[in-house]
C-alpha positions in Angstrom: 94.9 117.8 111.3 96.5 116.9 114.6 99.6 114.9 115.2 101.3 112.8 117.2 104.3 112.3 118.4 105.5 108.6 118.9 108.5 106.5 118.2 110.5 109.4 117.9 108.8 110.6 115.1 105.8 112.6 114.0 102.1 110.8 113.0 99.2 112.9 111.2 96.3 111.3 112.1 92.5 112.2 111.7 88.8 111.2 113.1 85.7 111.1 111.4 82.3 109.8 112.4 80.8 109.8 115.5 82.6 110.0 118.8 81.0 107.5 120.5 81.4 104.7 117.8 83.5 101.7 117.3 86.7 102.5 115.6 88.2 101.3 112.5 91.7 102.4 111.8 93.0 102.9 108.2 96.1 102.8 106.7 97.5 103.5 103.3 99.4 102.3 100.9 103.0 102.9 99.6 103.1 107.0 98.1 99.7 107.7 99.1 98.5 109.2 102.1 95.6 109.3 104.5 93.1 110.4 101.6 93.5 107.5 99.7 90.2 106.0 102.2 87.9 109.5 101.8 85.3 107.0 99.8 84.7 105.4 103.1 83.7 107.8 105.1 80.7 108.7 104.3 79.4 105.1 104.2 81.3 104.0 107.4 80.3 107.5 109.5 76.5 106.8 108.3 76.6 103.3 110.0 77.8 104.7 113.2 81.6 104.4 113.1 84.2 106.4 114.3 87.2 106.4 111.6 90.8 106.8 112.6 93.2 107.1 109.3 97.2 108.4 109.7 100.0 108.7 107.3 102.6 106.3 108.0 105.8 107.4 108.5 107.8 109.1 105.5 104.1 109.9 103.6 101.5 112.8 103.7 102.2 115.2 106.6 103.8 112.6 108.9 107.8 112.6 109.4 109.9 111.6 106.9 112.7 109.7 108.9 116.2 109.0 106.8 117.3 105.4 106.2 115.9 101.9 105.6 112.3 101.3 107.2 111.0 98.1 108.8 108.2 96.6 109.0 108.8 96.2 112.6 108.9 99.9 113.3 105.8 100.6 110.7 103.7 98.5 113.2 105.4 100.1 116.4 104.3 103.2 114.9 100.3 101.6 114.9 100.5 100.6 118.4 101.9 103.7 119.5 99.5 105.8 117.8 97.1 103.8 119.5 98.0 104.2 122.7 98.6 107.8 122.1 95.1 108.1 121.6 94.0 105.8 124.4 92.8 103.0 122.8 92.5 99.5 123.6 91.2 97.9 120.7 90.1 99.1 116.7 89.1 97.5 113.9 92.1 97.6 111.4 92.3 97.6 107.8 95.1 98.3 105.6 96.0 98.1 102.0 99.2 97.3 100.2 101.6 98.3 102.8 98.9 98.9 105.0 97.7 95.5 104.9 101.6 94.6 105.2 101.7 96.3 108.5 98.5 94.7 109.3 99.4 91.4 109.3 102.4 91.9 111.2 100.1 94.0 113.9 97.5 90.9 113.4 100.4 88.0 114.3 102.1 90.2 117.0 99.2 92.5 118.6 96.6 90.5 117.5 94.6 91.6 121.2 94.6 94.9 120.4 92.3 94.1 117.3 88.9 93.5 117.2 89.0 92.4 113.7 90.8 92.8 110.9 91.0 93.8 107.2 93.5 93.0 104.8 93.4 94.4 101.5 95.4 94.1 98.2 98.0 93.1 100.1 101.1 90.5 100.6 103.4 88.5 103.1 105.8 88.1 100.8 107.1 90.1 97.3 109.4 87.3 95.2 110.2 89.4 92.7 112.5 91.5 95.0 114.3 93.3 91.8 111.4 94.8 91.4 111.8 97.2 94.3 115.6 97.9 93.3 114.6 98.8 90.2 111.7 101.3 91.4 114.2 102.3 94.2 116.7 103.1 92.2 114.8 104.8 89.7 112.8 107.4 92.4 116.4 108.2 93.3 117.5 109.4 89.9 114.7 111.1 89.0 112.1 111.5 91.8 108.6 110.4 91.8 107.4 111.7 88.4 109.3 108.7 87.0 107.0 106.1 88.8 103.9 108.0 88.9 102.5 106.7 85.2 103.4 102.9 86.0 101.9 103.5 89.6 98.2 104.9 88.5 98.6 101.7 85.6 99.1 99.1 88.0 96.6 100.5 90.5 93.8 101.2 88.1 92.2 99.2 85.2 91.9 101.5 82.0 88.3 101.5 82.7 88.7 102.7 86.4 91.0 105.2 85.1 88.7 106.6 82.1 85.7 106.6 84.8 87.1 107.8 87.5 89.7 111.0 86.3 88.8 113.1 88.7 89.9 110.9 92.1 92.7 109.5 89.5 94.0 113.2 89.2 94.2 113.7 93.0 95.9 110.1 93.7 98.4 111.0 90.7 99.6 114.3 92.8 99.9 112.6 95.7 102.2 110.3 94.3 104.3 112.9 93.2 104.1 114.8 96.2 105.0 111.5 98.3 109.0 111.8 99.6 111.8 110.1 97.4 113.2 109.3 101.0 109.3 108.2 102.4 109.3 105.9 99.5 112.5 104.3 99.4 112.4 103.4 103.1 109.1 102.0 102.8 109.9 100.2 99.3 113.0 98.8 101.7 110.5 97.6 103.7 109.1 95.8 101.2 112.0 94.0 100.1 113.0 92.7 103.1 109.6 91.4 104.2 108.6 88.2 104.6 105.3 87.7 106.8 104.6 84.0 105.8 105.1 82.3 108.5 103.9 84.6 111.5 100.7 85.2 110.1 99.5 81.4 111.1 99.7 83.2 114.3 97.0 85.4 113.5 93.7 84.2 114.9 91.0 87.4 115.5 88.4 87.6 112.7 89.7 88.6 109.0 88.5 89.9 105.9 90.8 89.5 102.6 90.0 92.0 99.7 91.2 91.5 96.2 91.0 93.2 93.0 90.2 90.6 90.5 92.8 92.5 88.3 95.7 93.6 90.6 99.1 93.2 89.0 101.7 93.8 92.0 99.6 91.7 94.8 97.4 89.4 92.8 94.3 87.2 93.8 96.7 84.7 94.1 99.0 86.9 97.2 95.3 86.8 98.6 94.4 83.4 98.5 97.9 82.3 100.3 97.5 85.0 103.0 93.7 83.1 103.4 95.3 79.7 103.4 97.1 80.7 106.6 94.7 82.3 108.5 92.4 80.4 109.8 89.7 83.1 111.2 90.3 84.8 107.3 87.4 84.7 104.6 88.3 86.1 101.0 86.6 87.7 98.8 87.8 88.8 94.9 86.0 92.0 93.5 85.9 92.4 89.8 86.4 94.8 87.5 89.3 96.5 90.0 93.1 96.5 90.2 94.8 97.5 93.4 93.1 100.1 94.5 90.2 98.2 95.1 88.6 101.1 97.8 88.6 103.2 95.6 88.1 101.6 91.8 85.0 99.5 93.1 84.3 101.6 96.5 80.6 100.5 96.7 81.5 97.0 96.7 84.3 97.2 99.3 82.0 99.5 101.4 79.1 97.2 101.3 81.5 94.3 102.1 83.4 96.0 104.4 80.1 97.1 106.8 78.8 93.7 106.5 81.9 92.0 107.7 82.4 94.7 110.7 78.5 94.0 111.5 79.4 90.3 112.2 77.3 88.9 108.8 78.4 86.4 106.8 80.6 88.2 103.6 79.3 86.6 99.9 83.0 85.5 99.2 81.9 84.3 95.5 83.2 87.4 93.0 81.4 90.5 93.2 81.3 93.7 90.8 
């Protein structure tokens, strides 16, 4: 997969879908990587888009810079991947972090969107002990210590008994993800707070929920809703965090409706 250099780092990136389609830029969550969206592509490609996902700095193949992360510099990192690749405007979704660094890329660089997608996401984590605890723990003993809670908190038992196969490949990704990767980003984390700029954000959103997600919950979704005016919501059940992939037909379906310009059903879906 190619790669870019921006920011003073390194970005693997990667295109699917036709060339001569509108794009929609992906990115992933905390200790995934660029894979964590392969449920969309065949939906998305099959409707005519051209898909653009990267690992964010300090996962997958990109660089793994030392110190603390920002979300500042995540979302530098967007806008110079995008003009990198010469273009003026995507679509943008992003989940968990992703959705992090897309509301930050929504408030500040909202022109360069044509519309965007925020996903089992937050502007703000309260429960910041949280993060030193999981901080502090993938520094004593690396990732294999977090992996178990992780796939819990991402995955409803049902998910994970249906879905082994995809669970298997997210669980050695998360171990494969840098202690150092992690820990910035987790930094990050902590130190965000989004809830005021995002009453800046005006270009046309979509807000994706899993009816069951534990560490960004319906109700991180419906207050990120509340301050966007141009947002609609919409709650799938029968899905915890990883929404995309737990209930993948739901958030396609909802997904290609909202990027066609139809009215989303915002009532629950499964």
């Amino acid at each position: 997969m190619p790669i870019a250099d921006v920011n003073g780092i390194k970005l693997n990136y990667r295109f699917d879908g036709p060339e001569n389609g509108n794009v929609i830029m992906f990115s992933n969550s905390l200790a995934s990587d660029l894979t964590m969206w392969d449920y969309q592509i065949p939906q998305l490609s099959k409707a005519g888009y051209r898909i653009l996902r990267y690992d964010s700095r300090g996962h997958g193949r990109s660089s793994v810079p030392t110190g603390l992360y920002t979300m500042e510099a995540l979302t530098s990192d967007v806008v110079a991947l995008l003009d990198c690749l010469g273009l003026n405007q995507v679509h943008f979704c992003g989940l968990s972090l992703g959705g992090m660094v897309g509301q930050m890329l929504g408030a500040l660089h909202g022109k360069r969107l044509l519309s965007l997608i925020l996903c089992d996401t937050s502007s703000y984590m309260a429960q910041r002990e949280i993060w030193d605890e999981r901080i502090a723990l993938a520094r004593r003993v690396g990732m294999e210590g977090l992996v178990d809670a992780t796939i819990d908190r991402w995955f409803t038992k049902t998910g994970q008994e249906r879905l082994k196969v995809a669970i298997e490949h997210i669980r050695e990704v998360i171990l494969k993800t840098s202690v150092e990767g992690y820990c910035g980003s987790g930094l990050a984390i902590h130190a965000m707070d989004l809830r005021e700029i995002i009453k800046g954000i005006s270009v046309r959103t979509l807000i994706m929920v899993g009816e069951q997600d534990q560490g960004t919950p319906v109700s991180a979704a419906e207050f990120i809703h509340q301050q966007i005016g141009s947002s609609v919501l919409k709650v799938i059940t029968n899905a915890a965090h990883f929404v995309n992939v737990e209930q993948a037909d739901v958030f396609d379906s909802a997904l290609l409706e909202f990027l066609s310009g139809r009215t989303v059903n915002c009532g629950l879906a499964s």
